[in-house]
C-alpha positions in Angstrom: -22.0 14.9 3.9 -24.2 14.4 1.2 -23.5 12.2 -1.9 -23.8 14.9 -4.4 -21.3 17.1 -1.9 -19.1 14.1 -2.2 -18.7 13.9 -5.6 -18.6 17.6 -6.4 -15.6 17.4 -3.7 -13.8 15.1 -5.8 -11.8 15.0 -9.5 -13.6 12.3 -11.2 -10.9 11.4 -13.9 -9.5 8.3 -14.8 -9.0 4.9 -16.3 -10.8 2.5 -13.9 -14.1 3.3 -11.9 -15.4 0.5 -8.5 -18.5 1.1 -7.1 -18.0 -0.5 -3.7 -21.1 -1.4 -1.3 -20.3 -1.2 2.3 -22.6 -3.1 4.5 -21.1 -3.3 8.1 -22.9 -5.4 10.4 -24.1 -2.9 13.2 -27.7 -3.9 13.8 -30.2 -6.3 12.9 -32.5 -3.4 11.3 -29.6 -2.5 8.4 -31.0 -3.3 5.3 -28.9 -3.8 1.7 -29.1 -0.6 -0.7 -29.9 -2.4 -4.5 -28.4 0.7 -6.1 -29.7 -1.1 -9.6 -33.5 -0.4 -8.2 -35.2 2.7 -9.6 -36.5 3.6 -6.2 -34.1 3.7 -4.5 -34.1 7.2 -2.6 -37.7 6.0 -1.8 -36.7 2.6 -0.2 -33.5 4.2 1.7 -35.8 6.7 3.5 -38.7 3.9 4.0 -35.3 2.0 5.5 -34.0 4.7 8.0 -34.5 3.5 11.3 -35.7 6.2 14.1 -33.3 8.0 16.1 -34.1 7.2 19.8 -35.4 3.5 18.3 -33.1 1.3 20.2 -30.2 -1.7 19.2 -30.1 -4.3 21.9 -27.8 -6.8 20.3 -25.0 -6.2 17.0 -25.6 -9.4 15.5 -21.7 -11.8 13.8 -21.7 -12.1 10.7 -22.8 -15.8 10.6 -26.1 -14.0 11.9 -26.7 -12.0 8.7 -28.9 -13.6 6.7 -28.5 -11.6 3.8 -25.2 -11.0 1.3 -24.0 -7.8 0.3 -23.9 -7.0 -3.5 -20.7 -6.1 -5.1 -20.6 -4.3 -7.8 -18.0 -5.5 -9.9 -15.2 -3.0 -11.3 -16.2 -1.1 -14.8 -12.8 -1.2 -16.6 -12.6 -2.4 -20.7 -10.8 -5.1 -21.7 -6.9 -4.7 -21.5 -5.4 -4.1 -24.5 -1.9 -5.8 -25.4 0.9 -3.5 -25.7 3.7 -4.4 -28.0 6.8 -3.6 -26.7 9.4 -2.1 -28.5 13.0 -4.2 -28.7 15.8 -1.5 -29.1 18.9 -3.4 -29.3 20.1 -6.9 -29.5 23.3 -7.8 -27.9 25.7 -11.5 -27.7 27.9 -11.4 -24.7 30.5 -14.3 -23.8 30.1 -15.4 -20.3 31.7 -18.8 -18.1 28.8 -20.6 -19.0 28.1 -20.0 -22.3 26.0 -16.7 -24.5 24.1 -14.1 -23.4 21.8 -13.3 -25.7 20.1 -9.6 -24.6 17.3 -8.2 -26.1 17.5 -4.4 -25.0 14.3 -3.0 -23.2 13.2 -1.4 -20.0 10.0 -3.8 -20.0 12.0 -7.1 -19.7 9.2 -8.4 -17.3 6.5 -7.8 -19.5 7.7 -9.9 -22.3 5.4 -13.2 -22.9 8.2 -15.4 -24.3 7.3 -19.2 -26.2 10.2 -21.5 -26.3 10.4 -24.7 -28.2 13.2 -27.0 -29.6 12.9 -28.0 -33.3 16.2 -30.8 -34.0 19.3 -28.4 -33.4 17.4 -25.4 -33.4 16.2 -23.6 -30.1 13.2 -20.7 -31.3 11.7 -18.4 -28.9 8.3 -16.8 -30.3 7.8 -13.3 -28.2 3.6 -12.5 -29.5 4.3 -8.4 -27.6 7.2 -7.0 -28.9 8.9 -5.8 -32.3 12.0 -5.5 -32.9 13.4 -1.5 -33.4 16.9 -1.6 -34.1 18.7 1.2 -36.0 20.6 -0.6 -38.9 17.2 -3.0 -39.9 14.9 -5.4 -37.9 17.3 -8.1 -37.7 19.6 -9.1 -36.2 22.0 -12.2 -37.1 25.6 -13.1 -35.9 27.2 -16.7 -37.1 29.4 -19.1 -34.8 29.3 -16.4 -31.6 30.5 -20.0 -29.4 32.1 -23.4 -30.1 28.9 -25.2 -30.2 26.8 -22.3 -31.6 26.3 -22.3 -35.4 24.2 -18.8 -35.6 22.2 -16.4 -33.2 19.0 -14.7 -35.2 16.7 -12.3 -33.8 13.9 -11.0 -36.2 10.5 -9.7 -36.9 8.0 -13.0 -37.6 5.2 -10.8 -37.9 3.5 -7.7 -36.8 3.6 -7.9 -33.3 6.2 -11.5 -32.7 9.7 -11.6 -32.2 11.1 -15.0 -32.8 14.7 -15.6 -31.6 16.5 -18.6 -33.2 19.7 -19.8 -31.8 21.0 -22.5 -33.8 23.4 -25.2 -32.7 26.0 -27.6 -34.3 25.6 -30.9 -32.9 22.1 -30.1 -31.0 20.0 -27.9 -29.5 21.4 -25.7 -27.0 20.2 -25.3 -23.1 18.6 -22.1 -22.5 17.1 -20.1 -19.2 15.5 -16.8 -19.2 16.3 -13.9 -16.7 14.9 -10.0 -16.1 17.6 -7.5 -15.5 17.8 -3.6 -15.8 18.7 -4.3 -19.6 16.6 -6.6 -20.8 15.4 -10.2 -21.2 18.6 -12.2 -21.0 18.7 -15.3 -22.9 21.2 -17.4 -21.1 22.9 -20.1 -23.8 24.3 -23.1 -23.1 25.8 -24.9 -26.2 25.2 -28.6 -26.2 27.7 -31.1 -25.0 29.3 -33.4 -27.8 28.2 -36.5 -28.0 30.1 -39.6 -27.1 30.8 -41.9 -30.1 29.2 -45.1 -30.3 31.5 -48.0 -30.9 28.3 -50.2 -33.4 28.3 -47.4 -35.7 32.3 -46.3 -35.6 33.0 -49.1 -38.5 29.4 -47.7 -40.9 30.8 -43.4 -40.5 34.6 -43.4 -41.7 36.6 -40.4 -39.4 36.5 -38.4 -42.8 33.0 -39.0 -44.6 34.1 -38.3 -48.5 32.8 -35.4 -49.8 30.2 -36.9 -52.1 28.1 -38.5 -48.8 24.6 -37.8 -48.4 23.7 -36.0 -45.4 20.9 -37.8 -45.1 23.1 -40.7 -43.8 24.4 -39.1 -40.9 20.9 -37.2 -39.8 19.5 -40.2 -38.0 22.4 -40.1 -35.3 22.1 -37.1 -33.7 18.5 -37.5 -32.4 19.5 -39.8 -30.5 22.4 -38.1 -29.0 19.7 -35.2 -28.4 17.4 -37.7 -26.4 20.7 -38.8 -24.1 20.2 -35.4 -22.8 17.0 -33.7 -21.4 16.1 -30.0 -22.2 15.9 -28.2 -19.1 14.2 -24.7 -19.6 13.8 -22.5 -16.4 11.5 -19.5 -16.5 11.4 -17.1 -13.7 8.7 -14.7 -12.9 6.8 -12.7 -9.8 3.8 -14.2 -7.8 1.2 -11.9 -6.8 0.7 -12.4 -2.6 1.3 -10.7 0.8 4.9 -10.9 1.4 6.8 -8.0 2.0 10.8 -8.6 1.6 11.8 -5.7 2.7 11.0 -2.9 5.3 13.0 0.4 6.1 11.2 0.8 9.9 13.7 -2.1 11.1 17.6 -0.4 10.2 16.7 3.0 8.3 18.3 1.0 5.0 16.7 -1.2 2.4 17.7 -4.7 4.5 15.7 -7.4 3.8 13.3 -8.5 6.9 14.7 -11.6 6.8 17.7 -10.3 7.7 17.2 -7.9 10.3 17.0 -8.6 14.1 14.0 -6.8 14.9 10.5 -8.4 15.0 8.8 -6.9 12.0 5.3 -7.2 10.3 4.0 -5.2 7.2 0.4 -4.5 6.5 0.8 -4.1 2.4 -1.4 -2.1 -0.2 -3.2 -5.6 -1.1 -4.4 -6.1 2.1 -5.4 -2.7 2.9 -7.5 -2.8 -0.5 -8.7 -6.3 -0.2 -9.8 -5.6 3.6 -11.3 -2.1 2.3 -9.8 -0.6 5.0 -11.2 2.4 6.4 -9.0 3.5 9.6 -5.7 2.8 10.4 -6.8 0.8 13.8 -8.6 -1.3 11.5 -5.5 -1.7 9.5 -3.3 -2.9 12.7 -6.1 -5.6 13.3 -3.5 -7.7 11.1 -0.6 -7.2 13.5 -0.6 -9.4 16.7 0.0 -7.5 19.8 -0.9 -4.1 19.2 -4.4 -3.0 20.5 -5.9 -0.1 19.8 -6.9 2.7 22.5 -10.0 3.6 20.9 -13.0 2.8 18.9 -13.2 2.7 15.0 -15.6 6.0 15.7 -12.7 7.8 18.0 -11.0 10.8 15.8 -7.8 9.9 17.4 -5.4 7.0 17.0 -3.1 5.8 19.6 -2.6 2.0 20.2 -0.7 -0.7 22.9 2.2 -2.5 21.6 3.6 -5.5 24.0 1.9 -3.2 27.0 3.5 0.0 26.6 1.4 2.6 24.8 -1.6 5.3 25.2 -2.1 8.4 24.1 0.6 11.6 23.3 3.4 8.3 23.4 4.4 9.4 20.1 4.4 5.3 18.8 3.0 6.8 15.0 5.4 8.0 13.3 5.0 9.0 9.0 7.9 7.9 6.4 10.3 7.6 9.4 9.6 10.9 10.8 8.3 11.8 14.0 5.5 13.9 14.1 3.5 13.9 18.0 0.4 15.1 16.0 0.0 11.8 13.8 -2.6 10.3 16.4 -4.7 12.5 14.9 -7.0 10.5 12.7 -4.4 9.0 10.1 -6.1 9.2 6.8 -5.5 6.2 4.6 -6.1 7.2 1.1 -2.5 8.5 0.9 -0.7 5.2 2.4 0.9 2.5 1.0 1.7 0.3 3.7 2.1 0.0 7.3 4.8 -1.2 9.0 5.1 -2.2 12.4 8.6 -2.5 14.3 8.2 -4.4 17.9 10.7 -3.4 20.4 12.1 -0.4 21.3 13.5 1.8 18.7 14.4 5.1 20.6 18.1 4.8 18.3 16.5 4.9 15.1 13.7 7.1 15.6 13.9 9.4 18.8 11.4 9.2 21.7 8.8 6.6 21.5 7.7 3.7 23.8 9.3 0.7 24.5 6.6 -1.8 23.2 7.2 -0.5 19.3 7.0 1.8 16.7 4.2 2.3 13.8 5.6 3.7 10.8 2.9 4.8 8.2 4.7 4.6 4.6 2.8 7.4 2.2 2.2 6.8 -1.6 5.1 8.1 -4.1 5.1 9.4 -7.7 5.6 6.5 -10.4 7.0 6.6 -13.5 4.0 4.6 -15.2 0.6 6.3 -15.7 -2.0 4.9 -13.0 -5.5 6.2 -12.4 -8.3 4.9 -9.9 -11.1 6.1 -8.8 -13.6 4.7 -6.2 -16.9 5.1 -4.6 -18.6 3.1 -2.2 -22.4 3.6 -0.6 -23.1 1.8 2.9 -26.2 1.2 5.4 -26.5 4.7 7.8 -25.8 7.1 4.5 -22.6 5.9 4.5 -20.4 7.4 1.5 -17.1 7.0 0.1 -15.0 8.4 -2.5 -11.3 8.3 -3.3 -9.2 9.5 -6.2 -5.6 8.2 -6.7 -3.8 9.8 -10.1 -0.2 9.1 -10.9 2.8 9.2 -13.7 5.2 11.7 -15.9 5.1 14.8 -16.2 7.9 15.3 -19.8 8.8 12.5 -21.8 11.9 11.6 -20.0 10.5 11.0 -16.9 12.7 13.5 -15.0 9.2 15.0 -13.3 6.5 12.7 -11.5 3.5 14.1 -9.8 1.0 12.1 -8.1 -2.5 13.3 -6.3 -4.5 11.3 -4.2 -7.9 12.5 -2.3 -9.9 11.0 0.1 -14.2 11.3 1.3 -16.2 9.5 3.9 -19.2 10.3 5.9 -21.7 8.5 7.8 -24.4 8.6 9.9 -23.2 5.6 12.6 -25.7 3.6 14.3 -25.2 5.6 17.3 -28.0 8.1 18.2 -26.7 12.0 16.9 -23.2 10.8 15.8 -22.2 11.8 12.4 -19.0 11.6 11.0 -17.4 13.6 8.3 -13.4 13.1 7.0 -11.5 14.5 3.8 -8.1 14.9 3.1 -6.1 15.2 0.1 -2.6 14.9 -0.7 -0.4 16.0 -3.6 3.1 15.1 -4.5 6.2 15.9 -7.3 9.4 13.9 -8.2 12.4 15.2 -9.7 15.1 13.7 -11.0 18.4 15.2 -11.8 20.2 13.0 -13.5 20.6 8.8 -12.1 21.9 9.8 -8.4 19.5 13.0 -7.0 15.7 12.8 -6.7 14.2 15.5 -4.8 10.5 14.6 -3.9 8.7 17.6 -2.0 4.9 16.7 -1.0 1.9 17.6 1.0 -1.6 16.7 2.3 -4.8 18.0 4.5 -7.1 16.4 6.7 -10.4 17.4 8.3 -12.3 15.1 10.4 -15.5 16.7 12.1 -17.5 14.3 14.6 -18.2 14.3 18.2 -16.1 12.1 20.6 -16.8 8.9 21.6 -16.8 8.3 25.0 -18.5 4.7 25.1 -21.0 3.3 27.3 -21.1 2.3 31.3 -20.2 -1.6 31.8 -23.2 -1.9 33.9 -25.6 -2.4 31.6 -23.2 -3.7 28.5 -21.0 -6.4 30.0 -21.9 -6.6 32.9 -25.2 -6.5 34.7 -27.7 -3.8 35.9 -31.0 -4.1 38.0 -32.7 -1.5 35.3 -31.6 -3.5 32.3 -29.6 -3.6 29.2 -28.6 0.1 27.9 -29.1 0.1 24.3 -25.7 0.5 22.0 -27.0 3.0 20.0 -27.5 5.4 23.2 -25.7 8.7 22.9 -24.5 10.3 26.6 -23.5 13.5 25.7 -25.0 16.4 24.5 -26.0 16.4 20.5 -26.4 20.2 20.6 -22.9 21.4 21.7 -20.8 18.2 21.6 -18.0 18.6 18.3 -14.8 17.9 17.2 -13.2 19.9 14.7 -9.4 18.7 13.9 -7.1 20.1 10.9 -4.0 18.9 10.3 -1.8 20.2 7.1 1.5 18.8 6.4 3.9 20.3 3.9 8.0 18.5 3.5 10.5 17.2 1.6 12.6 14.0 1.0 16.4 14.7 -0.8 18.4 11.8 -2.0 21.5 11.6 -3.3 23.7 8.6 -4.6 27.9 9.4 -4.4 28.7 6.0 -6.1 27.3 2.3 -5.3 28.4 2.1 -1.9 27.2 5.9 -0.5 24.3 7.8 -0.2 23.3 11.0 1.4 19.0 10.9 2.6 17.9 14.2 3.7 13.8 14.6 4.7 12.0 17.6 6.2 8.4 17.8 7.5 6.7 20.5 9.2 3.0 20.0 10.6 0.2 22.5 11.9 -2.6 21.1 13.9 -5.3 23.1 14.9 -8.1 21.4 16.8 -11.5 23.0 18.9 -13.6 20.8 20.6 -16.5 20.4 23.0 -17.0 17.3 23.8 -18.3 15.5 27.7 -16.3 13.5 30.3 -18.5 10.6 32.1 -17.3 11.0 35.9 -18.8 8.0 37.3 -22.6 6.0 37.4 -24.4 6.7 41.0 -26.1 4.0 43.2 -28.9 4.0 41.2 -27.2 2.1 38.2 -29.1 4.6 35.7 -27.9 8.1 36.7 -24.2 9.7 34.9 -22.8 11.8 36.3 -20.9 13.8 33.3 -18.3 17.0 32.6 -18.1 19.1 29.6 -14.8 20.2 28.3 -14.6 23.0 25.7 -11.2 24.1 24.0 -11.7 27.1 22.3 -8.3 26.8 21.0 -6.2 24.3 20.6 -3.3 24.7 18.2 -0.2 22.9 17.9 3.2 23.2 15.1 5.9 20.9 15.3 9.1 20.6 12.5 11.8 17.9 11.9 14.7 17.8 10.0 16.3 14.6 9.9 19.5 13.8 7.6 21.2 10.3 7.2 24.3 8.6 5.3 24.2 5.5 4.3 27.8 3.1 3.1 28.3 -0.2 2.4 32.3 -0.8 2.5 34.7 -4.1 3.4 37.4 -4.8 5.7 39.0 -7.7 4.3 36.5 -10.5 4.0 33.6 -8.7 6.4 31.2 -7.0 4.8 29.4 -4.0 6.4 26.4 -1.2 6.2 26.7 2.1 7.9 24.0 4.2 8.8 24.9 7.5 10.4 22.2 10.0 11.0 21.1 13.4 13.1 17.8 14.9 13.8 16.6 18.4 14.5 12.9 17.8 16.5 11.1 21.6 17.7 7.1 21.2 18.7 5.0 23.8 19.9 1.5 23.5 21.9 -0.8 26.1 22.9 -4.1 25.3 24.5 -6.8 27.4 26.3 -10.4 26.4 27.6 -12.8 25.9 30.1 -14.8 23.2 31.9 -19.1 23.3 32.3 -21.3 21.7 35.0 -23.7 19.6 33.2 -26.9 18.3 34.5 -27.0 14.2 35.0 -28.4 11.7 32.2 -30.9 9.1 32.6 -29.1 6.8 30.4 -32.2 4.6 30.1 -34.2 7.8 29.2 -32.4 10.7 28.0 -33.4 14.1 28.0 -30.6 16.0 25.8 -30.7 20.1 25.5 -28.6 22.9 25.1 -29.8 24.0 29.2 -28.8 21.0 30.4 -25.3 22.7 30.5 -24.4 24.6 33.6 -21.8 27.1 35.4 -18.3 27.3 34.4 -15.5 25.7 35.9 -12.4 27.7 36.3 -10.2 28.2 33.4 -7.5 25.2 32.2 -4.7 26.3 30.1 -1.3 24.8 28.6 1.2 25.4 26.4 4.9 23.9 25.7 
């Protein structure tokens, strides 16, 4: 695919722009593309390297002696938003106050505590204050201990919350909840009396005494007692709590009895994943089947695995057609369940189950967009747009689309993929969400059917084959696979403790191809023998409805989470072709041509 067919193929909208430059390490001869020089289309065509030119040797990394250029993300300067502060409420708990300032963006707030004698203030630079009777808020002796609570407007954009106490400042700790920030309020302890000063402060001090005279003590009942301010907050990392692959319910990993490991969305962006076999590199024990240039995806987990063993499965559905190339510009992370699973999930293999979690609708505007340029024309694009539809949120949409094509560094072997995938969320009232979605994914290549070992690992009297040689036949060798997707995912919440999950999926696959079948390398060590298979058609439809109901209920002390579910699985598979007699490759000196293919082999056909 060309760059300008790229882009024309893609909505270029949005917030944030990277310009990423892929430069993986396949030969010795690739060359970095300075996309800041003027020449550039010059240089890249004085830096293609020949076709038939042989690679003897893929150099590590540590053998590159040249670094990549990044160019660095084009975004402006975040601007602060002030968040608005809709209501201020004083709760009494066991310990103490709670102090609430109403908002759904508790986690935002950038809040500056101090202490000042018997007064705790909290400056808060983002927000204002938006209540309906004024902009402040005041309410005197809420707690023994508590003289007055004050919330106001300092300035502009500042909130500053005072809460003042009688005999000291009080103990505070912030907390995030659905609500708000939650100002937890301790008032301070009395102070013990001090027997040197009992005879200087009479019980009753008359009513003409400066206060001046009894100021000096309470310092120093304020030092007897340290401040203790605890400030909670998230830390940006890898960890994934929580997985549904493991129980079908939203258990915490730590808690389930299953081995479990989780590829997130940081990874898969900071890795720049391309493929999802490149994704499951992070996962011990899984091995893929194929190459990163295969179209297909099928992997080994714990020894049980290969290809058609339906171990992919998409948002907990099975679907026998997900080997097919898994695009990852819709995913958000992958999860990987070791063991088997056949109770949760239907037929699968023993070793483990891969369950590829798609991107949802949010309810906050997001926009990315991304384009990348590599060594071999490599190009890609991706588009990610997401947020609200009306003002209260009730509709969500979100549309993510995916490019990438490249030439390899294998003789003839081009590789084009697409796909694009669009979704909407709606929300009838707090307990239903109905969130139907699609997608559509085209990879065109030819197959990959690797090299002989003698001549690659191990060794051969005529030499080392080069690992750019291709074995097939450039001419006729293709594959063509389609695969739309159209579903739904209904939830329902009765009350706290029950909920009704209902999902449907229904896929249509349609893949030709022509692609060659080594047979086996003669005495010679340089002669293949080889086998052409063409599938004129190749069709396949499969649907799956799958409902679940999740409760959480007690008997007497013992706690306990159900999760009862059915699933209706139907998949159909049609297939018609034909085998051709192709004449032998040198593999040290191809000669490739549309005659070298030969008589027909009977007719294959299949269906189920």
């Amino acid at each position: 695919m060309k760059l300008q067919l790229l882009i024309q193929s893609l909505l270029i909208t949005g917030s944030s722009f990277t310009l990423l430059l892929i430069n993986p390490a396949f030969s010795k001869e690739a060359q970095v593309l300075d996309v800041k020089t003027e020449n550039t289309q010059s240089d890249k065509k004085a830096n293609l390297q020949a076709v038939n030119t042989p690679i003897k040797k893929i150099p590590h990394l540590s053998e590159i002696d040249f670094v990549p250029k990044v160019i660095q993300k084009l975004v402006q300067s975040p601007v602060t938003e002030v968040i608005e502060v809709t209501g201020v409420q004083v709760n009494t708990t066991e310990k103490g106050l709670d102090v609430i300032l109403q908002t759904s963006k508790a986690e935002q707030l950038q809040v500056s505590g101090r202490n000042e004698g018997n007064d705790y203030i909290a400056d808060i630079p983002n927000a204002q204050l938006r209540l309906p009777d004024g902009n402040t808020f005041r309410q005197e002796k809420p707690l023994a201990g508590i003289a007055e609570v004050i919330v106001t407007n300092q300035d502009a954009n500042t909130i500053r919350v005072t809460v003042r106490g009688e005999t000291g400042a009080p103990t505070i700790e912030l907390f995030d909840s659905d609500n708000g920030l939650i100002f937890e309020v301790a008032a301070p302890a009395p102070s013990a009396p001090q027997p040197q000063q009992q005879p200087q402060t009479p019980a009753t001090p008359p009513p003409t005494q400066p206060e001046s005279q009894t100021q000096p003590e309470q310092p120093s009942a304020e030092t007897d007692e340290p401040i203790e301010l605890v400030v909670t907050g998230e830390q940006d990392g890898y960890s994934v709590p929580s997985a549904t692959t493991g129980t079908r319910t939203d258990t915490p990993i730590r808690d389930t009895p299953f081995s479990i490991q989780v590829v997130p969305q940081e990874v898969l962006e900071d890795q720049q994943v391309q493929r999802l076999n490149e994704a499951l590199r992070n996962i011990s024990g899984v091995t893929p089947g194929v190459s990163t240039r295969s179209p297909f995806d099928f992997y080994t987990i714990r020894g049980f695995g290969g290809f058609g063993t339906n171990n992919i499965i998409i948002d907990g559905l099975r679907d026998r057609y997900s080997s097919g190339g898994t695009s990852l510009g819709n995913v958000e992370q992958v999860e990987v369940l070791k063991g088997p699973a056949g109770a949760l999930f239907g037929q699968g293999t023993p070793g483990g189950t891969i369950n590829v979690t798609t991107k949802r609708p949010l309810s906050t505007p997001a926009y990315d967009v991304e384009l990348g340029l590599g060594n071999f024309n490599t190009y890609i694009g991706s588009i990610d747009l997401t947020g609200p539809l009306d003002e209260n949120k009730n509709i969500l949409y979100r549309f993510s689309a995916y490019g990438f094509s490249s030439e390899t560094f294998v003789d003839f072997f081009d590789i084009t993929r697409y796909s694009f995938a669009p979704a909407l969320s709606f929300r009838s009232g707090e307990n239903t969400n109905l969130t139907v979605e699609g997608s559509y994914s085209v990879v065109e290549q030819k197959n990959d059917r690797g090299l002989p070992a003698r001549g690659t690992v191990l060794s051969n009297p005529n030499g080392d084959i080069p690992l750019n040689r291709f074995l097939g036949e450039p001419s006729v060798d293709f594959v063509g696979q389609n695969i739309g997707r159209i579903g739904y995912q209904f939830e329902h919440n009765f009350n706290d403790n029950w909920q009704l999950r209902n999902s449907f999926r229904a896929t249509f696959y349609r893949q030709p191809q022509n692609t060659f079948l080594p047979l086996g390398l003669q005495e010679d060590g340089r002669t293949l023998e080889r086998l052409q298979n063409q599938l004129d058609e190749q069709d396949g439809t499969s649907y799956i409805l799958d409902t679940n109901v999740v409760g959480n209920f007690k008997t007497g002390s013992i706690a306990h989470k159900l999760l009862f579910g059915v699933d209706l699985y139907r998949d159909t598979y049609n297939s018609s072709g034909v085998d051709l007699e192709i004449t032998p490759i040198d593999i040290f000196n191809p000669v490739y041509g549309r005659d070298q293919v030969g008589a027909r082999i009977p007719d294959t056909a299949s269906s189920f």
